[in-house]
N, C-alpha and C positions, 0 to 999 in steps of 0.2 A: 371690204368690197372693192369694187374695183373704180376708180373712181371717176368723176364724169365731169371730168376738167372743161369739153366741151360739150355742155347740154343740148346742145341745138346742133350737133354732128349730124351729117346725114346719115342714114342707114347704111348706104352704100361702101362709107367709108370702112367698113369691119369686112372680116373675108369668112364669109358663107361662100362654099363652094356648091353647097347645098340649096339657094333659097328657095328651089321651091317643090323640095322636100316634103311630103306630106310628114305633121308630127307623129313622134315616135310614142309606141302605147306606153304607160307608166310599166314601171319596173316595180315589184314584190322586192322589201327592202329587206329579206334575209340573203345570207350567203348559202350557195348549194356547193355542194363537193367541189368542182369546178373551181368558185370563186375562191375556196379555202385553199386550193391547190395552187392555184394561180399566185395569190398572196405569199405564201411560203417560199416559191419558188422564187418572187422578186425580191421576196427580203432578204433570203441567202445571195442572192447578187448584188445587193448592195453592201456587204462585208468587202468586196472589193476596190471602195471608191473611202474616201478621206472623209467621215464625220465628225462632230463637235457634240459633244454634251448635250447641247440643245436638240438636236438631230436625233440623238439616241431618246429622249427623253418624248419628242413629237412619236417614233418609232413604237414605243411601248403602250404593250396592251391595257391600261390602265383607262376607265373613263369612269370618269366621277359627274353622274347627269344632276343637274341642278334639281334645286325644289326644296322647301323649307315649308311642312304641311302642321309645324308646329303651333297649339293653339295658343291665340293671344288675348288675353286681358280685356275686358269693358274698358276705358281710360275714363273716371269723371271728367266733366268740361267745367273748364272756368272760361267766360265771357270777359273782355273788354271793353265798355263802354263808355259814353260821353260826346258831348257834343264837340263838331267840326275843330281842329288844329289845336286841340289839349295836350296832344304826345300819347296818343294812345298805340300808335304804331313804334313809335319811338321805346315805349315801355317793352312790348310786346317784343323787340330786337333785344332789348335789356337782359330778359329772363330767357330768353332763347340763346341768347350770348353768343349771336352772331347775326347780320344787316339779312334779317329775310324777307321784314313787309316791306314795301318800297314808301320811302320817307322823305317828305322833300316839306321848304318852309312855306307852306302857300295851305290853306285850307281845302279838303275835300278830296283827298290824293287817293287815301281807300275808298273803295264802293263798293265791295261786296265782303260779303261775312266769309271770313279764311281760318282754316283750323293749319294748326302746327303742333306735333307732338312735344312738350316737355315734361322739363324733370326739375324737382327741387328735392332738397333733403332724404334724397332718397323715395319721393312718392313722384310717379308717374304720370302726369295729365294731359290732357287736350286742350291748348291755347285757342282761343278763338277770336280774331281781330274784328274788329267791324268799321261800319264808317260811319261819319259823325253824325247824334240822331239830330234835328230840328225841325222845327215847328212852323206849323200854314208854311209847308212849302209846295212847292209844284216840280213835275219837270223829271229830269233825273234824282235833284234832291230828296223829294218824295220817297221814289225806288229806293234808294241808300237807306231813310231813315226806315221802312217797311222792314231791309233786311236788317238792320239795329235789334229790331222788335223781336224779329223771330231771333234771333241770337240768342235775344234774353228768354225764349220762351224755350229754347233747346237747351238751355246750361242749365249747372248743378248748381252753381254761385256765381256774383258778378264782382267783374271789378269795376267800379265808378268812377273814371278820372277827371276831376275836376283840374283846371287851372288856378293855382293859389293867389298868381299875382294879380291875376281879373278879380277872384270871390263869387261866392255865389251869386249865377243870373237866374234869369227867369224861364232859360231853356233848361240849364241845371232840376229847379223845381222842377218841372214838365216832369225831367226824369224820373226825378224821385218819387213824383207818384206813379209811374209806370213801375217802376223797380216795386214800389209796398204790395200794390196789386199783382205782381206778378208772384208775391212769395217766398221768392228764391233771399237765401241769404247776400247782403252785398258789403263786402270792402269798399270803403271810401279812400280813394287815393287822389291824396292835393301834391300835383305834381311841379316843377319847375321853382320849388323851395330846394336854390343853390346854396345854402349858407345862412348858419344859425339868426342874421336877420329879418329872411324871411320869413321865419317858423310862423310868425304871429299873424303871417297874410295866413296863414294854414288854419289856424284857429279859428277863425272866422265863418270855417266851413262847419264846427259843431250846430248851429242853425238849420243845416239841412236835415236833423234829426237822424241819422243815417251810424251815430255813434262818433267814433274819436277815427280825425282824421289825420292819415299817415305819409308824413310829409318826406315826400321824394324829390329826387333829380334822374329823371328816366335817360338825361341823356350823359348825363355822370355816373349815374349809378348810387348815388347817394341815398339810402332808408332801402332799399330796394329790398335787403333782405330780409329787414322786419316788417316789410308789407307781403313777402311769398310769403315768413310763418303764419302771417296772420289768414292769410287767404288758403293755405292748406287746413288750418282749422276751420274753416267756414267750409272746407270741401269733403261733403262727403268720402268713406272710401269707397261704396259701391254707387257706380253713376245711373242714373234713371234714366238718362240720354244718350250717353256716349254710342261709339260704333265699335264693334269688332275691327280690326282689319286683316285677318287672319292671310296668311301663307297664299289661300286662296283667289280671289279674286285677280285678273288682270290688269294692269293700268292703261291706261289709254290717253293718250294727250291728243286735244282740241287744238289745233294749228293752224295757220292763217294769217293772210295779211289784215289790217284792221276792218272790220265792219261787214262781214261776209257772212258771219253768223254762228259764229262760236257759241256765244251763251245762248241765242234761240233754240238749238240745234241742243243743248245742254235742259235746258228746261222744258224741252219736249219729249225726250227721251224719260225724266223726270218725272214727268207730268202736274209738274209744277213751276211755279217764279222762283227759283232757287238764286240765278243768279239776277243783278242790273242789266237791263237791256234798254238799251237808248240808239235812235240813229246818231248821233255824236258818235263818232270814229275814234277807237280808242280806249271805249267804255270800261272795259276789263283791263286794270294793273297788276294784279298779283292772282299769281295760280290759284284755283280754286278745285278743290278735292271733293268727291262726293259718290258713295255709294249707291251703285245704280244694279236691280236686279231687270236684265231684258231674258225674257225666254225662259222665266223660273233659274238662271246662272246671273250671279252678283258679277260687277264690273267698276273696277275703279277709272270714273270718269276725271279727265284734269282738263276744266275751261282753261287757256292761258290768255296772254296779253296778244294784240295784235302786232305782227312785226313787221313792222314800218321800210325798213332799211336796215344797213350792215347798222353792227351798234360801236362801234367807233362813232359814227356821223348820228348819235342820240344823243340827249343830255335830258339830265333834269331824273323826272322820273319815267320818261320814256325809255333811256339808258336801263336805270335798274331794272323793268319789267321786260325789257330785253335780255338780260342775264338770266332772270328767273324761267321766261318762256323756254330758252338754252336749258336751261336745271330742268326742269318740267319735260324736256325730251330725253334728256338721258337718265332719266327715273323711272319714266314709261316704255312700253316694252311694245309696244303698237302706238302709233301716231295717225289721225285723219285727218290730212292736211284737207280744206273745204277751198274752194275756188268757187268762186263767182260765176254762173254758168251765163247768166245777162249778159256779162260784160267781154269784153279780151283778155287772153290771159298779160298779165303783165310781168316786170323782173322781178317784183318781190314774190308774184305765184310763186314761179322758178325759184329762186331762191331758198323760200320753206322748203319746196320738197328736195332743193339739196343740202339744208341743213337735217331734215331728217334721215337721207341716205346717209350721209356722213358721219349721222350717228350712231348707226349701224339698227336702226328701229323697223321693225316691221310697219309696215305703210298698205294704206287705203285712202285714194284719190274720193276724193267724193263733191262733187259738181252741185252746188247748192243755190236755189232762188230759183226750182228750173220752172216753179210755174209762171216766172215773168219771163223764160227764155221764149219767141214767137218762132214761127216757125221757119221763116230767114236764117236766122241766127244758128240752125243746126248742121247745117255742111258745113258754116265757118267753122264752127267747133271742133267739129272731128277733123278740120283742116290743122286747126290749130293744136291738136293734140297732135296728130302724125307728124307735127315740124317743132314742139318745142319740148315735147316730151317723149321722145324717142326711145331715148335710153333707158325709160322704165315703162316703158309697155308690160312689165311684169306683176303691177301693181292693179290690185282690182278695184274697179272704179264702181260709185252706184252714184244715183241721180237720187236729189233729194230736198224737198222744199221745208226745213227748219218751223217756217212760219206757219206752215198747216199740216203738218208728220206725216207729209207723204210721201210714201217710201225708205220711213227711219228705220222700220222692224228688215232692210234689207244689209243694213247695218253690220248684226249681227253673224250672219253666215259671211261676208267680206273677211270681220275681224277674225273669225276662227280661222278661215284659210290662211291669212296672213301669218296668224299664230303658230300656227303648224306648220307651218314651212319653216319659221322662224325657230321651232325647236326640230327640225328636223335632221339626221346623222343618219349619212349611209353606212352599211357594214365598210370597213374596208376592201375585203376581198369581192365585194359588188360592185367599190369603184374602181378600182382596177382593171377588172372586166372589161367594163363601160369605159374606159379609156383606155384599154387594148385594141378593142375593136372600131373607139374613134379616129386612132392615129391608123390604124391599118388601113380604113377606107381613106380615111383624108390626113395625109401626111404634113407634119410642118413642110414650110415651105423652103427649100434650099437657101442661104446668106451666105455668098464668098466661097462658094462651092462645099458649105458644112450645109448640119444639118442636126439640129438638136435632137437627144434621145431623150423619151420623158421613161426613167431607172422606175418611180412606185410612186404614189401618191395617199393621203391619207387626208380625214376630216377633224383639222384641231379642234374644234369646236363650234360651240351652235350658239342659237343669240346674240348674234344672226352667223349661219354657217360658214366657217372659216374654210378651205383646203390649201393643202401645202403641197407642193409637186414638187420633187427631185429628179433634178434634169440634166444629161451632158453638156449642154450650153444654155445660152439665152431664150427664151422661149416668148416672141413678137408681143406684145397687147392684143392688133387684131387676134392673133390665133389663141390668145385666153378669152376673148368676146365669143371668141365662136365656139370654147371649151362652154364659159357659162350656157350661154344660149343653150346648146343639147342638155347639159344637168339642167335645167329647166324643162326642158320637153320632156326627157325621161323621166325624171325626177317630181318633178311639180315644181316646189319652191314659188310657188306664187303667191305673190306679197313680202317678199324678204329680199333684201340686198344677199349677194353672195362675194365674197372676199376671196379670191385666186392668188397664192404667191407662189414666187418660184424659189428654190434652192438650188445654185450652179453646182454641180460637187465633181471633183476628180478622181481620176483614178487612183490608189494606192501606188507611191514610189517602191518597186523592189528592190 
């Protein structure tokens, strides 16, 4: 896409010879004789000019459209449980065998129940991390230990992790009669047994009644793999909970700076407490996945972390859920970056939505808290929209209050447009056309007395729409801003970044 080095540019600065153009009607995206002819005709003329392999290869009629509508698997869920700073995220990176929950030395880092797809011995599962349960607490601790709860009442089996070097406390118990009552099979893992020493702090935990307990080092790796045989025996193969995630569904990432209303906006849509929600700024660390049907069509929703700033200038576990919210957009195929409609917009607004443009994501602005916006506050806005977000005026924006789902079901018709723009491919010989007839009304503009010739153009691909233009010379910025801007008006593409390159190519030496 093209990209927007300066977000806060004026309008002015791109060259519309047209601005005030009434828009042009959409175009019927087959080729008619015409556009077949047209096409033909420019490609026998570029036999005349110097290509490359990659050139011939953009060139060829070959397109392979995505889509993978293959069905997949129930996956049983194993649960991780245990009270606050045991290592159960720590584990959970272990058996995943790479740094995905965010981990840090301090108590209470996770807070919401996070599923991750693994694999052991050849059996496929669904990881589920949670955050530490404990007891008479208030607050957000509360929330966290609630989401524990449901964890254990969503799984097929649990994993228990005690601390061996602490032994059984009296949160521990708690658990374990939560764990008998709930039914489910559970692995007891006594974690943080570095070395045959400690084995005997492990022992200690036969008391919990819970069976024999399997003494690991989650951050070693130490028993590790005779605590997955053991807990693949405890899992069933058919899960009673798991989800599909079939081919189907969209993903959609929740983005934002902290505290705007991600997981509100997540569990209204829901219409449940799925995820932690706190006014503590911040609340959400690690992405959060979850199957959401709006309108009778499934949708994969992903709550992320709040992002604060560049993550250079993060640390801790601010850092890692920085990297993962980064993961969490270029997984997702649509992004709703939420902005604060109360307040001003600030650099980290800006920012999300150009870390989503630059990921090439389909995008919907969605203006959130607006029943605290008064009625002052609305010229400022659309002030502040025509001067800091200029360059995506292409993006469909809805209003929308998280905290009393007014206006979520508008949601849905945003995301489809975005999406469909975002899979959208003109024929070739339509864009051609369409850019025969742009440069004959509005011609590049003269550099040095030349005058670039734009030879054919073609659409590399889509997710989000690439084109590639072959051209006698250099071909200005402005005048590719004002190439997108018409494939917009014609075209639609609303809600998708669009991607413009040029290729300089020569003539053939005789």
């Amino acid at each position: 896409m093209v990209p927007m080095s300066d977000i806060r540019a004026a309008a002015a600065d791109d060259f519309d010879p047209t601005e005030q153009a009434e828009e042009a009607p959409s175009v019927p995206l087959v080729d008619d004789a015409d556009d077949v002819a047209r096409e033909h005709a420019l490609r026998v003329g570029l036999d005349e000019y110097e290509l490359d392999d990659e050139d011939a290869a953009l060139l060829g009629d070959d397109w392979d459209p995505d889509g993978d509508d293959s069905e997949h698997e129930v996956l049983p869920v194993l649960a991780v449980v245990g009270r606050p700073n045991v290592g159960k995220s720590t584990l959970v990176n272990r058996i995943l065998g790479r740094r995905e929950a965010v981990v840090e030395d301090k108590p209470g880092v996770t807070r919401d129940r996070v599923s991750y797809p693994a694999e052991w011995a050849g059996r496929r599962f669904t990881l589920v991390d949670t955050g530490g349960w404990e007891v008479d607490v208030a607050g957000i601790e509360a929330r966290v230990a609630e989401q524990a709860e449901v964890a254990i009442s969503l799984a097929d089996a649990v994993l228990f992790v005690v601390d061996a070097t602490v032994g059984p406390t009296a949160t521990d118990e708690r658990v374990v009669k939560l764990l008998r009552r709930s039914g489910k099979p559970v692995v007891l893992c006594a974690n943080k047994v570095d070395g045959p020493r400690a084995e005997a702090d492990a022992a200690q935990l036969w008391s919990l009644g819970l069976g024999e307990p399997h003494a690991i080092s989650a951050l070693h790796g130490r028993g590790t793999g005779d605590l997955l045989d053991a807990a693949m025996s405890a899992l069933p193969r058919v899960s009673a909970h798991g989800e599909a995630r079939p081919g189907g569904p969209r993903r959609v990432a929740l983005v934002g700076r902290p505290n705007v209303g991600k997981s509100s906006l997540l569990n209204k849509v829901l219409g449940e407490n799925r995820v932690v929600v706190d006014d503590i700024a911040g609340t959400t660390r690690d992405p959060v996945d979850e199957l959401v049907e709006l309108r009778g069509v499934p949708w994969w929703f992903v709550d992320t972390a709040g992002i604060r700033r560049r993550v250079h200038q993060t640390s801790g576990a601010d850092f890692y859920a920085s990297l993962r919210t980064q993961a969490a957009i270029e997984k997702a195929e649509v992004a709703v970056v939420l902005l604060d409609a109360s307040a001003p917009l600030t650099e980290q607004d800006i920012r999300v939505v150009q870390q989503v443009v630059d990921a090439g994501r389909a995008l919907v602005i969605a203006y959130n808290k607006w029943d605290l916006m008064d009625e002052d506050r609305r010229p400022y806005l659309e002030r502040e929209i025509e001067r800091e977000l200029v360059q995506i005026q292409w993006a469909p924006r809805v209003n929308v209050s998280a905290k009393t789902g007014w206006h979520t079901d508008r949601l849905v018709p945003a995301l489809t447009r975005s999406l469909e723009s975002w899979d959208m491919r003109i024929p070739t010989g339509k864009l051609n056309s369409f850019l025969g007839e742009l440069v004959a009304a509005h011609p590049h503009p003269l550099r040095g007395g030349k005058q670039p010739r734009i030879l054919f153009a073609t659409q590399a691909s889509t997710k989000p729409p690439r084109f590639v233009i072959f051209a006698t010379g250099f071909i200005e910025a402005q005048y590719r801003r004002f190439i997108e801007r018409r494939l917009r008006e014609t075209f639609g593409f609303e809600g998708s970044p669009i991607s413009i390159s040029v290729r300089v190519r020569e003539k053939r030496k005789r």
